[in-house]
C-alpha positions in Angstrom: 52.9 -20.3 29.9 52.7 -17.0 32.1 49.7 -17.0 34.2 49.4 -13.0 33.0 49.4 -14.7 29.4 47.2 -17.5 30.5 44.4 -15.0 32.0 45.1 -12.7 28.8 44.0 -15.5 26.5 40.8 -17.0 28.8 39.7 -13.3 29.0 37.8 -12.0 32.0 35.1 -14.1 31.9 33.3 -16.5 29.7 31.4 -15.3 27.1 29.9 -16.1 23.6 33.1 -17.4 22.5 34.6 -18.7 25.6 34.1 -21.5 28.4 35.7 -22.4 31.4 35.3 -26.2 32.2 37.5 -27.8 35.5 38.0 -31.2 34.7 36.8 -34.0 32.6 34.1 -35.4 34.2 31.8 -32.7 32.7 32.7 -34.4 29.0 28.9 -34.2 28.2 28.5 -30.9 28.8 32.2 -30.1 27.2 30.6 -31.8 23.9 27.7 -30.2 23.9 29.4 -27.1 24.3 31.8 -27.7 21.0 28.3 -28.3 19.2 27.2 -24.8 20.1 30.3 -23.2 18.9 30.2 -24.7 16.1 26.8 -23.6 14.9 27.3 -20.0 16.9 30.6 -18.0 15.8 33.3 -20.8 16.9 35.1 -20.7 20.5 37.5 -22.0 22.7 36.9 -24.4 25.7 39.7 -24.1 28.7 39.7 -27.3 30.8 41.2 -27.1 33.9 40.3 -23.4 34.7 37.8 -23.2 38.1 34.1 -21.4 37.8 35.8 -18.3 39.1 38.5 -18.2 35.9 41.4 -19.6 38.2 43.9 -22.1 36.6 43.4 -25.4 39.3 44.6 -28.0 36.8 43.8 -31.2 35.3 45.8 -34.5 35.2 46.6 -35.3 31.7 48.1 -39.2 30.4 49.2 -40.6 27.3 45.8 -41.4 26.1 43.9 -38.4 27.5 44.0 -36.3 24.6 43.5 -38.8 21.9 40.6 -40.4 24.0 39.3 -37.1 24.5 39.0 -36.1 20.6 37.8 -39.9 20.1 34.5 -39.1 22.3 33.9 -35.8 20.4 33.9 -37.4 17.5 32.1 -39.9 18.0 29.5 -38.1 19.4 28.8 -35.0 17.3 27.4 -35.0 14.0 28.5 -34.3 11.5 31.8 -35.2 13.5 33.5 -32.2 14.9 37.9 -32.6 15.0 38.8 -29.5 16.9 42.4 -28.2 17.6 43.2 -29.3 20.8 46.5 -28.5 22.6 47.9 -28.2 26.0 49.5 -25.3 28.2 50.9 -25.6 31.5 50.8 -22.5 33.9 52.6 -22.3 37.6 53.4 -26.1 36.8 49.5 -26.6 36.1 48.2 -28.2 32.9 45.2 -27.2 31.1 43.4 -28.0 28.0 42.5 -25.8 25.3 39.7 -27.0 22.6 39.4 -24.5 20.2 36.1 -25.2 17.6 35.7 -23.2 14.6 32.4 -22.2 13.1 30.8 -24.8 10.7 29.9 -24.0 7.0 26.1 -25.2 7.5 25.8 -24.3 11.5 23.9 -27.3 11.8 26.3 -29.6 14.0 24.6 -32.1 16.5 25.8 -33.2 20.1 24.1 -36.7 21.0 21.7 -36.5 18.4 21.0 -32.6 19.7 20.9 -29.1 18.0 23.0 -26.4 20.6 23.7 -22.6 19.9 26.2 -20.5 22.0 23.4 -17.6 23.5 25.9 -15.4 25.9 28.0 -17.4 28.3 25.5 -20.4 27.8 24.7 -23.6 25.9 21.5 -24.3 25.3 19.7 -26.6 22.9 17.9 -25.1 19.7 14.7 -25.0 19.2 13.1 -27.1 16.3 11.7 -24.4 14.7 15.3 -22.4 14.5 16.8 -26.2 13.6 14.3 -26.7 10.9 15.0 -23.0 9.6 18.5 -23.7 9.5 17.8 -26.9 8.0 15.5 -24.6 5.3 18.6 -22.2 4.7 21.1 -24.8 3.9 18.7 -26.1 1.2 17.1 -23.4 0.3 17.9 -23.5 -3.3 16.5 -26.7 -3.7 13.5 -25.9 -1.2 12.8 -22.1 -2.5 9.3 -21.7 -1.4 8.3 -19.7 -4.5 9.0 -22.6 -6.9 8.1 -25.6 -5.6 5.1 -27.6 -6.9 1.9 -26.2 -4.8 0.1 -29.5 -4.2 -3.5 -30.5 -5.2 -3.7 -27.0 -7.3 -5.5 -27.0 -10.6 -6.0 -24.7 -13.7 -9.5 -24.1 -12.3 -7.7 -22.8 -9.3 -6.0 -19.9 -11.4 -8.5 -16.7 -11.7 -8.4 -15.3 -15.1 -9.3 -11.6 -14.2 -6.5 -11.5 -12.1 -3.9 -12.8 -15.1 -5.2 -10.1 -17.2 -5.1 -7.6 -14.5 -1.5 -8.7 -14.4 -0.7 -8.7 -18.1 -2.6 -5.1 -18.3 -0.1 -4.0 -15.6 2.8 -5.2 -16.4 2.5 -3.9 -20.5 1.6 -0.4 -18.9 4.9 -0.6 -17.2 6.4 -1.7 -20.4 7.8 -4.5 -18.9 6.0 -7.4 -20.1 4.0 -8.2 -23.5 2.0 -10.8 -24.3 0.0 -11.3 -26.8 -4.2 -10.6 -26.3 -5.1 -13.9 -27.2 -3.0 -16.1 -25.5 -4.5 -18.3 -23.1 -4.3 -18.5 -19.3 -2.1 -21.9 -19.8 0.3 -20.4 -22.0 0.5 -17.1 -20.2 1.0 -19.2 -16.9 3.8 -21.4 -19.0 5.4 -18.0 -20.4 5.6 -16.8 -17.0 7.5 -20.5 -15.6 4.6 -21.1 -13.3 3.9 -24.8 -14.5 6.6 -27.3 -13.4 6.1 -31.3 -15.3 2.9 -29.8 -15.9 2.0 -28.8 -12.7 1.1 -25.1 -10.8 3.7 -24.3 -8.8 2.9 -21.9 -5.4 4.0 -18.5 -6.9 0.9 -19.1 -9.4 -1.6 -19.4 -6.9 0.4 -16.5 -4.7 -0.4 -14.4 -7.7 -3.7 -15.3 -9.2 -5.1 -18.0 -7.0 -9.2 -17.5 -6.3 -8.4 -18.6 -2.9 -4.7 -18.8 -2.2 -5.3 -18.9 1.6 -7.1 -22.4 0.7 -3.2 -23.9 0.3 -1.3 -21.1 2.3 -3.2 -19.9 5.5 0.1 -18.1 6.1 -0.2 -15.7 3.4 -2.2 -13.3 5.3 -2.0 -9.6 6.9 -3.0 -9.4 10.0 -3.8 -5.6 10.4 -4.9 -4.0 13.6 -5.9 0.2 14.3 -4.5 0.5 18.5 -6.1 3.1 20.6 -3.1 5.3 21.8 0.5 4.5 21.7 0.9 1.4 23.5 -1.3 -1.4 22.1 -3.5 -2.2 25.4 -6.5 -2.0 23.4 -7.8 -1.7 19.8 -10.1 0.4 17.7 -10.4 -1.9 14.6 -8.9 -5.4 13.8 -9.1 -7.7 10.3 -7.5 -10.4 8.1 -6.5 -9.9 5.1 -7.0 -12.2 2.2 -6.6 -12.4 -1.0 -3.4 -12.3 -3.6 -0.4 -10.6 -3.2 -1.4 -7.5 -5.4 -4.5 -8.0 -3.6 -3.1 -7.7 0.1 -1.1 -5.0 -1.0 -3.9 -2.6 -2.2 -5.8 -3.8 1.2 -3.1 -3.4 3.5 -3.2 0.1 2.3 -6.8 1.2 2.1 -6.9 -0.3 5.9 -4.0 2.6 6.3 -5.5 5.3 4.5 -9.0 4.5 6.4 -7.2 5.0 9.9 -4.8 7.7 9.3 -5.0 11.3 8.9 -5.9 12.8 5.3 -6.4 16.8 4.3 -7.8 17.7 1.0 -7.6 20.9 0.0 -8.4 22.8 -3.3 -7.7 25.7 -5.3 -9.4 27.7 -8.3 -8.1 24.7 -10.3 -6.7 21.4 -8.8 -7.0 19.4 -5.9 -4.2 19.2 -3.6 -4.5 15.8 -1.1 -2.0 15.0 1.7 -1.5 12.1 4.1 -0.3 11.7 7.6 2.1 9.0 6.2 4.3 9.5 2.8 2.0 6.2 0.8 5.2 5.9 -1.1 7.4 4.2 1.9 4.0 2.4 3.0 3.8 1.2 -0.8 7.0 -0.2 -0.8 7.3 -1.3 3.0 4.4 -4.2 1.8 5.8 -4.6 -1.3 9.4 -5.6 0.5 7.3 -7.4 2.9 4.9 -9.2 0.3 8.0 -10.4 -2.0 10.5 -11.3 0.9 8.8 -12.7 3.7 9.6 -16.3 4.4 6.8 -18.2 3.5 7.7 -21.8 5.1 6.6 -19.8 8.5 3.4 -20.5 9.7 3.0 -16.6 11.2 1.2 -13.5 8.8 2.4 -10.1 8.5 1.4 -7.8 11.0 0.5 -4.4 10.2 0.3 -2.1 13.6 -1.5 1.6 13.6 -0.5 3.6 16.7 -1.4 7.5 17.4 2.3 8.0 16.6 3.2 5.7 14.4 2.9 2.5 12.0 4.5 -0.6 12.5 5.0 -3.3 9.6 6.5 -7.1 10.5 6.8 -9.9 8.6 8.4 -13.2 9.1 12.0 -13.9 8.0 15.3 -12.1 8.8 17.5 -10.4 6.6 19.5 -13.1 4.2 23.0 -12.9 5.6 25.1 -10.6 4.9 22.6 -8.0 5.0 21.9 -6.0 8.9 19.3 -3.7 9.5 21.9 -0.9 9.0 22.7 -1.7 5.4 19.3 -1.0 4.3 19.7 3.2 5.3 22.6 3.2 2.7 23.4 1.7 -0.6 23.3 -2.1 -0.6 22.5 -5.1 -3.2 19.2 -6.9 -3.6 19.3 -10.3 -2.0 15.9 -11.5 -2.4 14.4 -14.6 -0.4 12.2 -15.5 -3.1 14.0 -14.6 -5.9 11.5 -16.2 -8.7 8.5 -14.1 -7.0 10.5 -11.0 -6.9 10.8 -11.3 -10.7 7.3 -11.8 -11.4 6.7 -8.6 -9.1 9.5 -6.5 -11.2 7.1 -7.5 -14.3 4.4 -4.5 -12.5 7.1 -2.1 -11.0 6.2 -3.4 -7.4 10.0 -3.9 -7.0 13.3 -3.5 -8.5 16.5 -5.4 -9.2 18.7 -3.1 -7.5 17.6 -2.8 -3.5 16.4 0.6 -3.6 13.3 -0.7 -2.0 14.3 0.7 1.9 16.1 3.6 0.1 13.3 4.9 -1.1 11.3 4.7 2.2 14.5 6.7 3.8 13.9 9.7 0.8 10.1 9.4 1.3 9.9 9.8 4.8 12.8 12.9 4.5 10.8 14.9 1.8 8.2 15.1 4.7 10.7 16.0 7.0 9.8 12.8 9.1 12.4 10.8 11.5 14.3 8.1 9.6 12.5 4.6 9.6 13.5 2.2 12.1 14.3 -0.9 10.7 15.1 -3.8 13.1 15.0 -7.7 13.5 12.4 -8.8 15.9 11.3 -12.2 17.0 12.5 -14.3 13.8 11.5 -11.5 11.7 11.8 -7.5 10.2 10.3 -5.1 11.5 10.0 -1.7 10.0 8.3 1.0 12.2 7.6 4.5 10.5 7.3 7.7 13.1 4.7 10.1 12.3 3.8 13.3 12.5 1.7 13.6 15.6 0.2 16.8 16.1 2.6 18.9 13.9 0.2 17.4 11.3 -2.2 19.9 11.5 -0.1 22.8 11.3 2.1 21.5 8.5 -1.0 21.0 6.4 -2.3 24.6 7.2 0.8 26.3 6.0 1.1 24.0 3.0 -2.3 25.2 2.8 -2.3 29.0 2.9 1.7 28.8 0.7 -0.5 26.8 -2.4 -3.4 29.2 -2.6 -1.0 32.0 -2.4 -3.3 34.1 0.6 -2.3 37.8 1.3 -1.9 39.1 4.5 -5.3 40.2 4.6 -7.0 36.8 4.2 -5.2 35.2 6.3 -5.7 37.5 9.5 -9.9 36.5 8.4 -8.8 33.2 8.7 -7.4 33.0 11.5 -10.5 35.3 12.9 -12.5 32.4 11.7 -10.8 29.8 13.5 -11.2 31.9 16.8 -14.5 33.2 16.7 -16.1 30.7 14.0 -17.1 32.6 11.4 -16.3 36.5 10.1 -18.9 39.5 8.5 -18.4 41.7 5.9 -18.2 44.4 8.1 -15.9 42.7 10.4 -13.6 41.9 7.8 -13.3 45.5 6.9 -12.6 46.7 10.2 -9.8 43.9 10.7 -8.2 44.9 7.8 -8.6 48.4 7.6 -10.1 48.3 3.8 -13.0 49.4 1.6 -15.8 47.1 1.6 -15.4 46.7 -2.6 -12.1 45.5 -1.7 -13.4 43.5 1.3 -15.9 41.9 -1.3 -13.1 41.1 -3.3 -11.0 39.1 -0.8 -14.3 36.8 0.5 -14.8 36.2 -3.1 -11.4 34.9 -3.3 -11.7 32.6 -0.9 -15.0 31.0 -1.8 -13.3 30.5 -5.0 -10.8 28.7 -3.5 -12.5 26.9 -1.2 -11.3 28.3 1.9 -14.6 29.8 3.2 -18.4 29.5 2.6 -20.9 31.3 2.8 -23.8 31.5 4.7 -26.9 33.3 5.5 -27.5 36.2 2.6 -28.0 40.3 2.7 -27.0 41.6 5.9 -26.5 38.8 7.8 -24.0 37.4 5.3 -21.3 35.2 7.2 -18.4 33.3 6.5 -17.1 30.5 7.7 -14.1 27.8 7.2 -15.0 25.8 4.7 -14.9 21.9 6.1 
């Protein structure tokens, strides 16, 4: 072979996919290396080719081949058989190993785990091993279904199953009959396995389901500025899943901004966040997460902006990217996702991160940021900073339908702290019945109140 094809097919330099390896003597390594291909994206190993990428060589015999695919055999698991061949270039031989990607990922070298991270072997951790481990099995192991151990009926709070039965006949998804018992309802519902609870029962109406899962928690925490040095408020969350949902939120609507307004008839109430992405952020979070790890969900307040993360990455062949457009449900817990369709926490058809996309747009705020981070999802919402203020204001002044008049007294107020009859009717250049008309107005409303009576009459903005 051409050494301009030779270099061609090597590349550049080593990479994910790529090694360079001068001679046999580094056959552990060279194994170890096929093991990381094959549970990263596959790859090719070039023998014979120095650390700098120049062909130097190797001395090949009869047996040097067959030897060679005898060792890696023997000393992978389950046994890897790669395509190996040999090239010659400028009169020098080389070796190529090419290893394709296994089915499972889960390949071992000398009894070892290795992944292919850049231009590097190194060995896998035993938590990603025993996730990997989890993910080939996970039909078998689904977290959801299996048989929680040592629960018992007593475990099982009753409130909570008719809570569940009230919601889930509002949504006119689910009807049981009044008197049926908890049992039965439980049994209707596939929660009893051989006559046994199984962990989405206690998940959903366990007393204390962080008795037998201290990982089903939501660690929430309100940060003083933008950068996390230093907190204002921190908790964990207990309780079930509806129950850490309706939590996670209150904690939000506790230490975010909220302006109430009113009119002559309604009551007009708007948040610094849209409540309908936060509502389903935790229910995406709540129904997904992987349960087998031992870490909670984190829920992060910043001045700017919320961050939600919870433990498991997307189920392959979902990216971060898919969930901005149109894209299928995969869920990780499949069984609790269709005991939280029965109460309209979540539907079928992964419109879940759509909708927080629309919500955040009908408030005009940036796209959500939807990322993997640290073995998990993280899903970061940007608010409104200080533009919150004046968007409320002008929704404001638009819903009470203000004329010009009333608001040039409002924004006198907001200078000088209050307004007079008399100053009102200097500002606007009107007759004091009119002026009298327009302060009315706006006590009705709730704009202004007043205070003080007779001449010193004042008005100020109403709080």
């Amino acid at each position: 072979m051409k050494t301009k094809n030779l270099s061609k097919l090597i590349g550049s330099s080593e990479s994910t996919t790529i090694e360079w390896k001068p001679s046999l003597s580094q056959i552990n390594e060279i194994i170890e290396s096929i093991a990381g291909f094959s549970n990263t994206d596959g790859g090719r190993i070039f023998i014979g080719i120095s650390k700098h990428g120049d062909a130097i060589g190797i001395s090949i015999g009869k047996d040097t081949i067959e030897k060679l695919a005898n060792r890696i055999a023997q000393h992978t698991e389950p046994r890897i058989h790669p395509h190996i061949t040999v090239t010659k270039t400028d009169g020098k031989e080389i070796i190529i190993i090419n290893v394709k990607e296994s089915h499972d990922k889960l390949a071992l070298a000398n009894g070892r785990p290795y992944v292919r991270v850049g231009k590097s072997t190194r060995q896998m951790s035993k938590d990603e091993y025993e996730h990997r481990i989890l993910e080939k099995h996970k039909d078998k192991l689904q977290f959801d279904t299996q048989v929680c151990k040592g629960a018992k009926l007593k475990d099982i709070d009753n409130n909570k199953v008719r809570w569940f039965l009230d919601k889930a006949k509002e949504e006119k998804r689910l009807v049981v009959p009044a008197r049926t018992t908890v049992k039965d309802v439980l049994a209707r519902l596939n929660l009893i396995k051989n006559g046994q609870l199984i962990n989405a029962a206690i998940l959903f109406f366990g007393r204390e389901p962080q008795k037998f899962f201290v990982q089903a928690k939501i660690r929430v925490a309100r940060f003083k500025g933008t950068e996390g040095n230093d907190y204002l408020d921190m908790k964990v969350l207990e309780g079930t899943i509806p129950e850490l949902r309706e939590k996670a939120l209150s904690f939000i609507a506790e230490h975010t901004k909220h302006a109430v307004f009113f009119d002559a008839n309604q009551r007009f109430d708007k948040w610094e966040y849209p409540f309908r992405a936060l509502e389903e952020i935790f229910n995406n979070a709540l129904a997904h997460r992987d349960y087998w790890s031992s870490a909670d969900i984190h829920l992060s307040i910043y001045d700017d902006r919320i961050e939600v993360w919870n433990p498991g990455e997307l189920p392959k062949p979902l990216t971060p990217a898919m969930l901005k457009r149109k894209h299928l449900s995969i869920p990780r817990n499949r069984f609790l996702a269709e005991r939280l369709y029965y109460i309209k926490y979540i539907e079928h058809w992964g419109k879940g991160t759509n909708r927080i996309v629309e919500a955040m747009r009908e408030e005009k705020l940036s796209d959500p940021i939807f990322e993997e981070l640290s073995g998990g999802l993280n899903v970061t919402l940007m608010g409104p900073g200080k533009a919150f203020e004046k968007v409320i204001e002008d929704q404001k002044l638009h819903k009470l339908d203000l004329n010009d008049r009333q608001k040039k007294a409002i924004k006198f107020i907001k200078q000088h702290g209050e307004i007079s009859r008399k100053q009102y009717v200097d500002l606007a250049g009107i007759s004091v019945r009119q002026a009298n008309r327009d302060l009315n107005d706006l006590i009705d409303k709730k704009v202004v109140a007043p205070i003080g009576s007779g001449r010193s009459l004042r008005y100020k903005w109403r709080e």
